[in-house]
C-alpha positions as CSV (number, residue, x, y, z in Angstrom):
1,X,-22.9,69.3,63.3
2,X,-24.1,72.4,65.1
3,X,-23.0,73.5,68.4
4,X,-25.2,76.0,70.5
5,X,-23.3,77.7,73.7
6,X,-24.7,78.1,76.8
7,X,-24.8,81.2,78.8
8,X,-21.0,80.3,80.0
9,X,-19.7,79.5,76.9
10,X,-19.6,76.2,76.9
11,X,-20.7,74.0,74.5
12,X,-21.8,69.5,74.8
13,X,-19.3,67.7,72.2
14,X,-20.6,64.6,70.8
15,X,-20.1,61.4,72.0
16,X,-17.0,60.6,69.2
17,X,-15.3,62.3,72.0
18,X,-14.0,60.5,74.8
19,X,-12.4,61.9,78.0
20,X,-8.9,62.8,77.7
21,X,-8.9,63.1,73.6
22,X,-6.8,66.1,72.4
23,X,-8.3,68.6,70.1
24,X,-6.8,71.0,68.0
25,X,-8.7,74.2,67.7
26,X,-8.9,76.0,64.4
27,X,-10.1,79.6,64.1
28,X,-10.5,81.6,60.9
29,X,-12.6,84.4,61.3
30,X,-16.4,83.5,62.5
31,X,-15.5,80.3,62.0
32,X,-14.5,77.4,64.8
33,X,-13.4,74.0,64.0
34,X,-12.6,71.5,66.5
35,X,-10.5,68.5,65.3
36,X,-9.4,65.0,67.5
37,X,-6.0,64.4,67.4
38,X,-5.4,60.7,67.1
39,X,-1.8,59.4,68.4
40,X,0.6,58.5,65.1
41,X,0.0,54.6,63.7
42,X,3.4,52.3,64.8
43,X,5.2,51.5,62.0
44,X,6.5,48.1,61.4
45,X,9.1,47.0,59.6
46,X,8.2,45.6,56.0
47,X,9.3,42.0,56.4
48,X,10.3,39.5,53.3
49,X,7.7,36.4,52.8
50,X,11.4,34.8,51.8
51,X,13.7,33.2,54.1
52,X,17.3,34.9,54.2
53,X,20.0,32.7,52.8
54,X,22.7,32.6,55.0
55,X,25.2,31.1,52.1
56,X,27.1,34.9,51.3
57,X,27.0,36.1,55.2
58,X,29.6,33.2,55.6
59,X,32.1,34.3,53.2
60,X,31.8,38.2,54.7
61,X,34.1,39.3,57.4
62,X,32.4,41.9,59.9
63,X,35.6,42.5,61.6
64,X,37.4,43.9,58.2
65,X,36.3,47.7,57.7
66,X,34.5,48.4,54.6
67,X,36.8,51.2,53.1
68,X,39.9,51.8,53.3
69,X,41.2,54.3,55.5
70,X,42.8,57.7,53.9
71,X,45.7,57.7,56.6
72,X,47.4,55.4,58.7
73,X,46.8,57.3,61.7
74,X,44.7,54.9,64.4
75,X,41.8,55.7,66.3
76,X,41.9,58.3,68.9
C-alpha cells in the first residue's frame, strides 16, 4: 500500500489499524515500514485426553526426599 504525506508529515493509516495498536517502525535507507505489534498468544497447557490413574500416587510418599542427602548436617 502507498502512503502519500501531507504538508506536516503525516500520513492516514488504513483502517487494519485501530486506536491504541503499537507499531514498530523499521527504516532502512529510503525505505519505511510500519508493522502492528500484536500482544503474544496465551499458552495453555497441553492436557491428556486420558484420565490420570491415581493407583502409583498411593504407594509414593511426598514427605520422603527424593535423594539422599551428601551430609547429615540439617537445614539452616
Amino acid at each position: 500500500m502507498k502512503l502519500i504525506a501531507d504538508q506536516k508529515r503525516r500520513v492516514v493509516l488504513p483502517k487494519s489499524v485501530k486506536p491504541g495498536d503499537a507499531l514498530e517502525l523499521l527504516a532502512s535507507g529510503d525505505r519505511i515500514i510500519l508493522q502492528i505489534l500484536r500482544p503474544p498468544t496465551e499458552l495453555t497447557p497441553p492436557v491428556s485426553p486420558h484420565r490420570l490413574n491415581p493407583a502409583p500416587l498411593a504407594k509414593l510418599d511426598l514427605d520422603e526426599p527424593a535423594f539422599t542427602p551428601l551430609s547429615d548436617e540439617g537445614p539452616a
